[in-house]
C-alpha distance (Angstrom), angle and dihedral (degrees) to the residues before:
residue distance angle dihedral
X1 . . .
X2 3.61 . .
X3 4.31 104.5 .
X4 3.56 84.0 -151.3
X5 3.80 88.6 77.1
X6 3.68 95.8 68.1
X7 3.79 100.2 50.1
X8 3.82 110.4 115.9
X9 3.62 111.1 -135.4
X10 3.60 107.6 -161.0
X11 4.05 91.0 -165.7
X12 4.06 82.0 57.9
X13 3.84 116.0 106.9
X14 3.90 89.8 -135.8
X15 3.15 114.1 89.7
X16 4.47 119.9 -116.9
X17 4.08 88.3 -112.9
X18 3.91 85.3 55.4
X19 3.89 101.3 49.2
X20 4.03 85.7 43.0
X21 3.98 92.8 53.3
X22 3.94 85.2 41.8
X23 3.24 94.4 52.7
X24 3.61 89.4 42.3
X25 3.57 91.7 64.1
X26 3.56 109.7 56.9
X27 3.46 97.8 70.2
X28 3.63 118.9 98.8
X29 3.98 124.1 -87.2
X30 3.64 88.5 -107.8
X31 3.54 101.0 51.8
X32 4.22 86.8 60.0
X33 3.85 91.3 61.9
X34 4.53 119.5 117.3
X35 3.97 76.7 -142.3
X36 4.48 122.7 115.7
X37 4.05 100.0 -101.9
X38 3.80 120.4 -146.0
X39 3.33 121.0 -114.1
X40 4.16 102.2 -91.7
X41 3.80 78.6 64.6
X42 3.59 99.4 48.2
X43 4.06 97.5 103.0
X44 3.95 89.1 43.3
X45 3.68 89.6 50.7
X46 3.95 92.6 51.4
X47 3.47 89.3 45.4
X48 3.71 93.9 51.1
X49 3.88 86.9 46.1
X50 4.05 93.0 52.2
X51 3.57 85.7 44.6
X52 3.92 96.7 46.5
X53 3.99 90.0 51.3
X54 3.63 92.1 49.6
X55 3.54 94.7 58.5
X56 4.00 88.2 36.4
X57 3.83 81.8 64.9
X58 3.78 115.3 38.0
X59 4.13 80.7 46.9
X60 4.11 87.4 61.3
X61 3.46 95.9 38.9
X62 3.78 94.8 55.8
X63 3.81 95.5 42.8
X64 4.02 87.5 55.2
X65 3.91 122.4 99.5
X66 3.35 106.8 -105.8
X67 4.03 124.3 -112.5
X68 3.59 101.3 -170.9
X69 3.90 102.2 129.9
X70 3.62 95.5 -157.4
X71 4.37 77.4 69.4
X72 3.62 91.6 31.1
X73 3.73 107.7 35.0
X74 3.73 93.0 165.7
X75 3.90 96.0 52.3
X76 3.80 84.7 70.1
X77 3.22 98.8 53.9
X78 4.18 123.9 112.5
X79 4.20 108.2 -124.5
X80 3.75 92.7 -98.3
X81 3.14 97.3 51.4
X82 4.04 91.6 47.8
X83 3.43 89.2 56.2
X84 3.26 92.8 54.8
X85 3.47 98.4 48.5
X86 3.75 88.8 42.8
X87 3.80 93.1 48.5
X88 3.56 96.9 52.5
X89 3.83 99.9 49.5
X90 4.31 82.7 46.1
X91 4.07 82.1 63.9
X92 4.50 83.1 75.8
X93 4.13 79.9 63.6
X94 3.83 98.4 39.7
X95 3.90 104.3 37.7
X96 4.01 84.7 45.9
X97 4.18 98.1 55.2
X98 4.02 79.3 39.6
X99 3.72 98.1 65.7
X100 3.67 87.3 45.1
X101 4.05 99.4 51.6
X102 3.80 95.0 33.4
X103 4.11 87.6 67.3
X104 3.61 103.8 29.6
X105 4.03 82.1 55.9
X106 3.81 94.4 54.7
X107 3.68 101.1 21.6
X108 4.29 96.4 120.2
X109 3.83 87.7 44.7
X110 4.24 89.4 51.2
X111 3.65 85.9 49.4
X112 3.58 100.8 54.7
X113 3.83 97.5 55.2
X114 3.67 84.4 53.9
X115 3.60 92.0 47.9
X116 3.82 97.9 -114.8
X117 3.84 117.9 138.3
X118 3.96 127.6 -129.6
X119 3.98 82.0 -119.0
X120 4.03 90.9 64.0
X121 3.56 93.9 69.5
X122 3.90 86.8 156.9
X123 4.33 91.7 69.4
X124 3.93 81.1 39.3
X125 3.60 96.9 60.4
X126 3.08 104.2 44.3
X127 3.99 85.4 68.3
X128 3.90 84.6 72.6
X129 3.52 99.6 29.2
X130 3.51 103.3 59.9
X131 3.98 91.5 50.6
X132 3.67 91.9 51.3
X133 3.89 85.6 40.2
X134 3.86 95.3 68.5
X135 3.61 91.4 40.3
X136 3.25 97.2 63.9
X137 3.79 97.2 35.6
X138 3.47 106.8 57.3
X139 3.94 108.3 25.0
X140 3.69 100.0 105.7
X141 3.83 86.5 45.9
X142 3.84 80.5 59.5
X143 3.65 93.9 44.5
X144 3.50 93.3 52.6
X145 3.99 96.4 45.4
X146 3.91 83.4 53.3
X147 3.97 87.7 58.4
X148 3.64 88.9 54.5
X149 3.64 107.0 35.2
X150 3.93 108.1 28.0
X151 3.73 124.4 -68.8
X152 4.43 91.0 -131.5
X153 3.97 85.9 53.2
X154 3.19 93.8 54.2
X155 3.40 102.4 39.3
X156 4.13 86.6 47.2
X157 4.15 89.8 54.3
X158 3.97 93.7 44.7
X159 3.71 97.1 67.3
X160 3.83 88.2 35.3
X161 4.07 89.5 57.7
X162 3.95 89.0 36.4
X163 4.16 92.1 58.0
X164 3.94 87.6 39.8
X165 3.91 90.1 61.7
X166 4.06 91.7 32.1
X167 3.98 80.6 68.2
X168 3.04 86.1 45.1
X169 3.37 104.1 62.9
X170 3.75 102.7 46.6
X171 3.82 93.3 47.7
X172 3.73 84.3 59.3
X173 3.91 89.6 78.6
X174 3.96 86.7 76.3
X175 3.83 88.1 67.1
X176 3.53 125.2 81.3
X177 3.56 125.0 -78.4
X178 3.98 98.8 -96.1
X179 3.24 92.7 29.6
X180 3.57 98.5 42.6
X181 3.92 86.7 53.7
X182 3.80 95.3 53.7
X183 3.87 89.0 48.4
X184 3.65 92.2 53.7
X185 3.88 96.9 51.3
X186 3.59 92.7 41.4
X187 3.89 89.7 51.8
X188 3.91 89.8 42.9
X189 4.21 83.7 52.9
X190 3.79 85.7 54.9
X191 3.59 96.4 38.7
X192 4.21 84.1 64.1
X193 3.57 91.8 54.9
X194 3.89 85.0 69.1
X195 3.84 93.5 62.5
X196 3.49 93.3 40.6
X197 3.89 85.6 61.3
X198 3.68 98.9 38.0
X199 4.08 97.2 47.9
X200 3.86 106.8 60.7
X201 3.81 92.2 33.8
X202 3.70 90.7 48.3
X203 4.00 93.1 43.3
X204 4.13 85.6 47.4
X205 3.95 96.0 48.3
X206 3.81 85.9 59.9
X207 3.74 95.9 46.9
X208 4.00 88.8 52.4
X209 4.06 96.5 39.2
X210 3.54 92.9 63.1
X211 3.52 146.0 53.7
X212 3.78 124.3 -130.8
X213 3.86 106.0 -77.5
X214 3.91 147.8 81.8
X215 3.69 96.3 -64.0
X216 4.51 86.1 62.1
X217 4.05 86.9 44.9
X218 3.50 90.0 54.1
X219 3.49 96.9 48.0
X220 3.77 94.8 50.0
X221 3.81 80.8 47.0
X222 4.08 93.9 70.1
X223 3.47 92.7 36.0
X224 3.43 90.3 68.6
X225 4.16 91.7 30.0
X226 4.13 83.8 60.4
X227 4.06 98.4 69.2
X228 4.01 93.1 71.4
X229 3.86 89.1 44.8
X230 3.84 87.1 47.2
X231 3.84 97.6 46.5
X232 3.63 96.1 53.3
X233 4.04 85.5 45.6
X234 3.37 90.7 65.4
X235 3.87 99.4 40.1
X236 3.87 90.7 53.6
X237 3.66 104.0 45.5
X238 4.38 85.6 46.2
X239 3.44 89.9 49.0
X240 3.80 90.1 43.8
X241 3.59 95.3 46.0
X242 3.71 100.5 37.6
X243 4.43 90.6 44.4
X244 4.18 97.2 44.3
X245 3.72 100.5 17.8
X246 3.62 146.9 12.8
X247 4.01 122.3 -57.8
X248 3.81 98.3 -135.0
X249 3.91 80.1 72.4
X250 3.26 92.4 68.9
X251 3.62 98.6 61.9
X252 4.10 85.9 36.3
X253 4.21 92.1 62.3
X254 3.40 91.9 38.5
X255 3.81 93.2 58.0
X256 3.56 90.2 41.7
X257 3.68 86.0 52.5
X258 3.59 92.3 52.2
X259 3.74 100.6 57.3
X260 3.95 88.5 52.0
X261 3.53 83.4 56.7
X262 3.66 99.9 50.0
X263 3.97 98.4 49.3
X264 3.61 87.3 46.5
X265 3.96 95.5 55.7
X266 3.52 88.1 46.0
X267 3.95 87.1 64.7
X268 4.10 95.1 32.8
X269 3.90 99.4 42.5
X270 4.08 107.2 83.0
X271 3.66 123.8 -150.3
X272 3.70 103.1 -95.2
X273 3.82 122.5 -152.2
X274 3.85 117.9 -96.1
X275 3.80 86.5 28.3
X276 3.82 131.6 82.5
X277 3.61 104.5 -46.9
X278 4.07 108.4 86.1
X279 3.71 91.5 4.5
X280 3.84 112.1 155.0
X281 4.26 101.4 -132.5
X282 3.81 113.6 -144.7
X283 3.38 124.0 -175.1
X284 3.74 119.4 -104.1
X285 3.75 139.1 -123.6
X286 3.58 134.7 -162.9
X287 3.97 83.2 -110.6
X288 3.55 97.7 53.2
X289 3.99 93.0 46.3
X290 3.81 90.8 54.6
X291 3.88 89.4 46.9
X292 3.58 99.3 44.5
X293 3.71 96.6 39.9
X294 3.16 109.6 40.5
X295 4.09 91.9 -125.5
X296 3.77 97.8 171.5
X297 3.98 90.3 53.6
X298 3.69 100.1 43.6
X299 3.52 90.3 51.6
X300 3.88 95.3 52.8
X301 3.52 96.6 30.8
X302 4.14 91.3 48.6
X303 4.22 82.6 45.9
X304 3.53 93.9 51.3
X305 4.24 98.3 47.9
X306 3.80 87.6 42.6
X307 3.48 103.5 48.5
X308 4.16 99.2 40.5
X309 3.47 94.1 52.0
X310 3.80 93.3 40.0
X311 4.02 85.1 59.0
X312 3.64 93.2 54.1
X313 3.44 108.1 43.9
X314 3.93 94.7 38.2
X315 4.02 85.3 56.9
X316 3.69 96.0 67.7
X317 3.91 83.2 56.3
X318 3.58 97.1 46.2
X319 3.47 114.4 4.1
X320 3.66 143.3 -124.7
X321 3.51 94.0 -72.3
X322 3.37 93.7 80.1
X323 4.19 118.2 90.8
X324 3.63 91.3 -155.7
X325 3.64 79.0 66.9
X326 3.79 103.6 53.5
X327 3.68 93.2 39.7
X328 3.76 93.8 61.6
X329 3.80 86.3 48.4
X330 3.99 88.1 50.5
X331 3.86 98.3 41.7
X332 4.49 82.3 42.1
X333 3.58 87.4 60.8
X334 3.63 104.3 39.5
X335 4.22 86.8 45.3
X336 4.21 77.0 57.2
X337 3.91 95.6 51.4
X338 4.00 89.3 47.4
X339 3.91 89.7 48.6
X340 3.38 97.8 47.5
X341 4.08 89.0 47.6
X342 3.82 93.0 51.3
X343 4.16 92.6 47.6
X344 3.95 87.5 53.8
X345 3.45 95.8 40.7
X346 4.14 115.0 122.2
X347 3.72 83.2 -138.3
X348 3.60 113.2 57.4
X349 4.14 113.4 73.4
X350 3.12 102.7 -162.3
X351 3.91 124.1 42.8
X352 3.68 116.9 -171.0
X353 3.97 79.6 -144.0
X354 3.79 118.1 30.2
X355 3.45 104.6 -151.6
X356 4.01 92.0 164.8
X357 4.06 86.5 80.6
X358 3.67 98.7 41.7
X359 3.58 116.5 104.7
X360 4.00 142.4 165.3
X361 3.75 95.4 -59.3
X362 3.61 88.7 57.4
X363 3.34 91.6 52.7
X364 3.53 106.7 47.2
X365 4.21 78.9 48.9
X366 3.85 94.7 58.1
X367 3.82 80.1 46.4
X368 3.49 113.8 60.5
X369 4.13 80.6 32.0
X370 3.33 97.1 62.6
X371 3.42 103.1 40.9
X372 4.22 90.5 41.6
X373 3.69 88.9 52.3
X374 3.74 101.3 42.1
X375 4.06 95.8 48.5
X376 3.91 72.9 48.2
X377 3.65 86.4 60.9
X378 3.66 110.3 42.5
X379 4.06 87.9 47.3
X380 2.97 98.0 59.9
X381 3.82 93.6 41.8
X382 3.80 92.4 50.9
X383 3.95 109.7 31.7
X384 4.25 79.5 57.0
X385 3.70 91.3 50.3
X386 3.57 84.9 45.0
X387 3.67 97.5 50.6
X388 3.66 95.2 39.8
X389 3.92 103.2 41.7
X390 3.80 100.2 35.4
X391 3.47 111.8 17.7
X392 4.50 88.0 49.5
X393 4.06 87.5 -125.0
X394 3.50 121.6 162.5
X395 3.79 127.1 -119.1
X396 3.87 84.6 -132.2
X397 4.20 85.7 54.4
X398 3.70 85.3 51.5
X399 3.63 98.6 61.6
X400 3.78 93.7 44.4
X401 3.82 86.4 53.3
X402 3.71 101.3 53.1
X403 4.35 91.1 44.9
X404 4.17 77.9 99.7
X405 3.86 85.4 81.0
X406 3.67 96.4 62.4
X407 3.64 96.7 64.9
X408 3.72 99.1 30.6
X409 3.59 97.7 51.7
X410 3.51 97.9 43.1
X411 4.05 88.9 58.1
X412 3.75 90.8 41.8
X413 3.23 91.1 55.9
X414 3.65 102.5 41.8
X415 3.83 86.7 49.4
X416 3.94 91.6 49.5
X417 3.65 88.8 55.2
X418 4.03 91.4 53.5
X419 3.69 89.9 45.7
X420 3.95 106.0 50.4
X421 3.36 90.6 65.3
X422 4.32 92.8 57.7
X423 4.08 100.0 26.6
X424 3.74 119.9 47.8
X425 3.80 116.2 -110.5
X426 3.63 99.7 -112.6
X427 4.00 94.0 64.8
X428 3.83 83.8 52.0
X429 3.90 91.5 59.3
X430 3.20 91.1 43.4
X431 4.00 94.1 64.3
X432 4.08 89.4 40.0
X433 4.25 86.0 56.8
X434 3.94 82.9 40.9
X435 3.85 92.7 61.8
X436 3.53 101.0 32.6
X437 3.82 92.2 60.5
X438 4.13 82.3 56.8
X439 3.58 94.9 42.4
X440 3.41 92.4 64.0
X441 3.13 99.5 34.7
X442 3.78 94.0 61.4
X443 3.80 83.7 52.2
X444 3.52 100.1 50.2
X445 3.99 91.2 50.4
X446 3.90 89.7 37.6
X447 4.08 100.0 123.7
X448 4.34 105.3 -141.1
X449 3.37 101.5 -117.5
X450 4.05 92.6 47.4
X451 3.62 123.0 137.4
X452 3.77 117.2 -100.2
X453 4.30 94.1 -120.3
X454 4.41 89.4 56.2
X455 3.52 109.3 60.3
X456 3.36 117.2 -18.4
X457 3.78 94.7 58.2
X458 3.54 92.4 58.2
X459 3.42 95.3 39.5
X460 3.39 96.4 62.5
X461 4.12 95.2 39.3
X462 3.89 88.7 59.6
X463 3.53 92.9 45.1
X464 3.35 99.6 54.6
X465 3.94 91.6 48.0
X466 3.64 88.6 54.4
X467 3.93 90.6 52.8
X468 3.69 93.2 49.5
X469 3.63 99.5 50.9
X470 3.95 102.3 33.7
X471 3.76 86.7 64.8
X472 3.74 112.4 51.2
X473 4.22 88.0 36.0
X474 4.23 87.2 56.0
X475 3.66 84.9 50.7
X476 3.73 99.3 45.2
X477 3.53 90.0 48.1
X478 4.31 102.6 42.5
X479 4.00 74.4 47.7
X480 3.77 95.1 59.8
X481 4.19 99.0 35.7
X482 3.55 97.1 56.2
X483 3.50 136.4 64.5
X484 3.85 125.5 -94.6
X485 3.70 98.2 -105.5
X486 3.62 90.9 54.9
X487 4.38 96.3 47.9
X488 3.52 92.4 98.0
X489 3.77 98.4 65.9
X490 3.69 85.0 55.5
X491 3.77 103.6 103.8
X492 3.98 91.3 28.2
X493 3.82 95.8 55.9
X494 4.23 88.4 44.3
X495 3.89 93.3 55.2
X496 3.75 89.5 47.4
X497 3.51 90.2 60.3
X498 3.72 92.4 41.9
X499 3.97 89.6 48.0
X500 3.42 87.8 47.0
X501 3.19 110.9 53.0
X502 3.59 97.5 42.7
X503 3.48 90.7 72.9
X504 3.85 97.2 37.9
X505 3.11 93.2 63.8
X506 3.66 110.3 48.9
X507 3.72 86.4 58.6
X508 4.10 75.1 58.1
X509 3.62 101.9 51.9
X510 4.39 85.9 33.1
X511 3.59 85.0 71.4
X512 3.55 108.7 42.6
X513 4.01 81.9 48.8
X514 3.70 101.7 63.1
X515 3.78 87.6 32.2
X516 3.76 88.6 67.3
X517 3.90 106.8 20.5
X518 3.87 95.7 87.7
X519 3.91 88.7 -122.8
X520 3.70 90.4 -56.3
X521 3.99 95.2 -98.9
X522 3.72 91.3 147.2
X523 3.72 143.8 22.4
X524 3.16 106.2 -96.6
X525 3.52 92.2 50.0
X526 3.66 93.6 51.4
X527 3.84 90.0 49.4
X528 4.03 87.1 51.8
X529 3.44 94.7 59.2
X530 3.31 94.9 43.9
X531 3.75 94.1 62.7
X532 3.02 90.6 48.3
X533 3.60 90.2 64.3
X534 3.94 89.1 43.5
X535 4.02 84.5 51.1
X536 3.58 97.1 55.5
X537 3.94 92.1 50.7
X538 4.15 88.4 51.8
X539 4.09 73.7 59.1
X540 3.47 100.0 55.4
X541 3.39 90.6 47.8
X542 3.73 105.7 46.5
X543 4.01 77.2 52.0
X544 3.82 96.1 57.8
X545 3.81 84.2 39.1
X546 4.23 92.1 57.6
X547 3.54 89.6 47.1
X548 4.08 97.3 46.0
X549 3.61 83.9 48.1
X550 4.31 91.2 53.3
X551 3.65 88.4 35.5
X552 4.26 92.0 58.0
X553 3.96 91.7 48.1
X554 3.83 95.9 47.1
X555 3.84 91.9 45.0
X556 3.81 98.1 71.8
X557 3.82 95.0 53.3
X558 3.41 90.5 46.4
X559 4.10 87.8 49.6
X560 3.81 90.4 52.6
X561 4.35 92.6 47.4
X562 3.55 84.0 53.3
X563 3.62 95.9 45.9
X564 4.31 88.2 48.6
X565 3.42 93.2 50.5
X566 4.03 117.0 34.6
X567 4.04 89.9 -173.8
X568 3.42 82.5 75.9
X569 3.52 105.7 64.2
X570 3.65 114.0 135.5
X571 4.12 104.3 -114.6
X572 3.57 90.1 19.9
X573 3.20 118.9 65.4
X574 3.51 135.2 113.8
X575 3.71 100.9 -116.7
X576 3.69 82.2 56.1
X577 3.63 104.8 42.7
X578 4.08 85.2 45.1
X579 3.60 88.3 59.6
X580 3.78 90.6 55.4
């Protein structure tokens, strides 16, 4: 045998593995056997053996994680500076749950300096709504312009835009009152956008900073952990602000706040690999943006979310009477239809939303997500208003009464993390739908004047069980249904549907509220449409609890098929890989 054969060229194209295995098999049949050789086979058989290890070891070294931290920035890193790193892209989590809790704290008091009453919950909602609205709406669009542009940019520019709009929004009590209140929701719709920038960039910089291990777990671990910590953020400095000062200041610190955190991340966030450090820069066409960005489906897909939810939630202000109304609804749904034909189209490469590889796991997923996460919603919406409106509790009272979360989420979701790797993800659903059917159910029964320890401590306990396990399970499972070029949009495509329908459906429960609350002239009318409200989440989540229940007895069947017949393996197969 010619020794030239086993040099490995590194200027080759093959690659070392291949010249070792090629190498490997020239030599005769005999010289491949386990078996003692005889001596006129001694050089063969050391050859083989030199040849055998070779292959033994370029085989290990490529099935190892890798620890190059030029790929891995963050596995280089000394503890405090992981936790700084770590902290800092946690802030997506926090300052996101704290633009939610910091109005839904002071929401009555924001309404009465723009001359809005408690009993027009439909102006009211649209405080939150809108926020959550744009969330929701455009957060793959953000994901996807993070793939193109550089995740750290991105993520650098999203709390810059949120804080611009934060200061927004409290100088907009200087404008008149109708005036001032369109301002506000318009700057709380552009405050969203922030988030929806920050999330998936944040979610992707932690993916790419570290290597597959316990140190990435973790780190996904608090980013989920943060949202409690952020909620009650946002309740306590409202309620602070709102009770000893003057509300505007809330939306004043936390833009303040926000800049901090954006010069700091540019310091703490690393280049990652496959992002903006070392990328080659080519110049663009109008082809190339279409292609790579999917143009035609963000625009019809962004059209569609927009304009549906618009229609609902601007009913409860005006009604169904108005056509403005239905034709958003109309033009919403047809804006769906084209969407949906462009992401299934043959023709387009690269759908912001691959619906081609979504299948009924997904869909029972987006589900029990939707309808978890928007009875979620409207609870927390209502049980405040009912608190706060009938019950004469302070926004101040509020925060202290929530502080529960902190502690329980933080184990819940510590313990989820421990148990998704030794219970499949479907029973853990199924106990987040359990609880949020009695969270709001010991909301919707809670009478006003109740003490805290009855129902509203227990409300809040279950509720923040179910939001700590519903996530990380619809994650685990979108993970394990799709195929592996699709797992990063995991996450993303879950807190879109979260986002979403959060603010879908409080337009939901707005209307069957003033459609039942006799115009709200008294009390007790007010508190009836309320409940109302808090009925129609226990719906929504006895819903997403039938279908976690259907979804846990089909799953094991489905487990076995797969098992029988490895061809089927979601990701795998070869109807998907011939597609490729």
């Amino acid at each position: 045998m010619d020794t030239s054969s086993m040099t490995m060229d590194n200027d080759s194209s093959t690659p070392p593995s291949e010249d070792v295995k090629t190498a490997f098999s020239t030599l005769p049949a005999g010289d491949k056997t386990a078996s003692t050789v005889s001596p006129p086979h001694s050089n063969a058989s050391s050859r083989h053996a030199e040849l055998q290890s070779q292959v033994n070891d370029v085989e290990a070294t490529a099935t190892m994680p890798s620890n190059d931290p030029g790929k891995f920035p963050a596995d280089a890193f000394s503890v405090p500076r992981q936790i700084l790193f770590v902290g800092t892209i946690c802030t997506a989590m926090f300052t996101n749950q704290c633009g939610m809790g910091n109005t839904i704290a002071i929401v009555s008091v924001i309404g009465e300096t723009f001359g809005i009453s408690s009993k027009d919950s439909g102006h009211l909602s649209w405080l939150v709504a809108g926020y959550s609205l744009t969330i929701g709406t455009f957060i793959l669009v953000g994901g996807r312009l993070g793939d193109e542009i550089g995740h750290k940019r991105l993520f650098v520019a999203g709390m810059f835009w949120y804080a611009l709009w934060s200061l927004v929004a409290g100088l907009s009590v200087y404008a008149a009152n109708d005036s001032g209140y369109i301002l506000f929701v318009c700057s709380r719709v552009f405050q969203g956008m922030g988030p929806a920038l920050t999330l998936p960039n944040g979610l992707a910089i932690l993916g790419r900073s570290y290597s597959p291990g316990p140190h990435k777990n973790m780190a996904f671990a608090w980013f989920g952990a943060s949202a409690p910590f952020g909620a009650v953020a946002g309740f306590v400095f409202g309620g602070l602000f709102a009770s000893v000062s003057w509300w505007p200041w809330t939306y004043w610190s936390q833009s303040i706040a926000l800049v901090c955190v954006a010069g700091f991340a540019a310091w703490a966030i690393p280049h990652v690999s496959q992002d903006e450090a070392g990328r080659e820069r080519k110049p663009w066409t109008v082809r190339k943006l279409v292609a790579t960005f999917d143009v035609f489906g963000m625009v019809t897909g962004v059209a569609a979310l927009v304009l549906v939810n618009f229609a609902w939630n601007q009913a409860v202000v005006v009604g169904w009477q108005q056509a403005y109304v239905y034709v958003c609804l109309i033009l919403g749904f047809l804006s769906g239809a084209a969407f949906f034909y462009i992401e299934l189209s043959s023709w387009n490469s690269a759908p912001i939303l691959p619906l081609s590889a979504f299948n009924t796991d997904i869909a029972f997923v987006f589900a029990c997500t939707a309808t978890g996460w928007g009875s979620f919603g409207v609870w927390l919406f209502y049980v405040i208003q009912v608190a706060i409106d009938i019950g004469g509790t302070t926004p101040l009272q509020i925060a202290a009464w929530i502080i529960p979360i902190i502690p329980v989420g933080l184990t819940s979701a510590l313990a989820v993390g421990k148990l998704l790797g030794r219970v499949h993800a479907s029973n853990i659903m199924l106990v987040g739908q359990t609880v949020y059917v009695i969270g709001t159910a010991l909301g919707a029964a809670r009478p006003p004047h109740s003490i805290y320890w009855t129902y509203f401590f227990f409300s809040v306990f279950a509720m923040t069980i179910g939001l700590d396990t519903s996530f990380p399970s619809a994650t685990v499972i979108f993970s394990d249904a799709v195929p592996r070029e699709y797992q990063g949009m995991g996450a993303s495509i879950i807190v879109t549907v979260i986002n979403y329908s959060i603010s879908l459906c409080l337009g939901f429960a707005g209307t069957i509220e003033s459609n039942i609350n006799n115009g709200g002239l008294t009390d007790i009318d007010k508190l009836h449409g309320y409940r109302g409200a808090l009925w129609f989440a226990v719906g929504l989540s006895s819903l997403g609890f039938a279908l976690s229940v259907i979804y846990t007895v089909i799953q094991p069947g489905k487990t076995r098929r797969l098992v029988t017949n490895p061809d089927l393996t979601l990701g795998t197969s070869s109807h998907t890989n011939g597609n490729k």
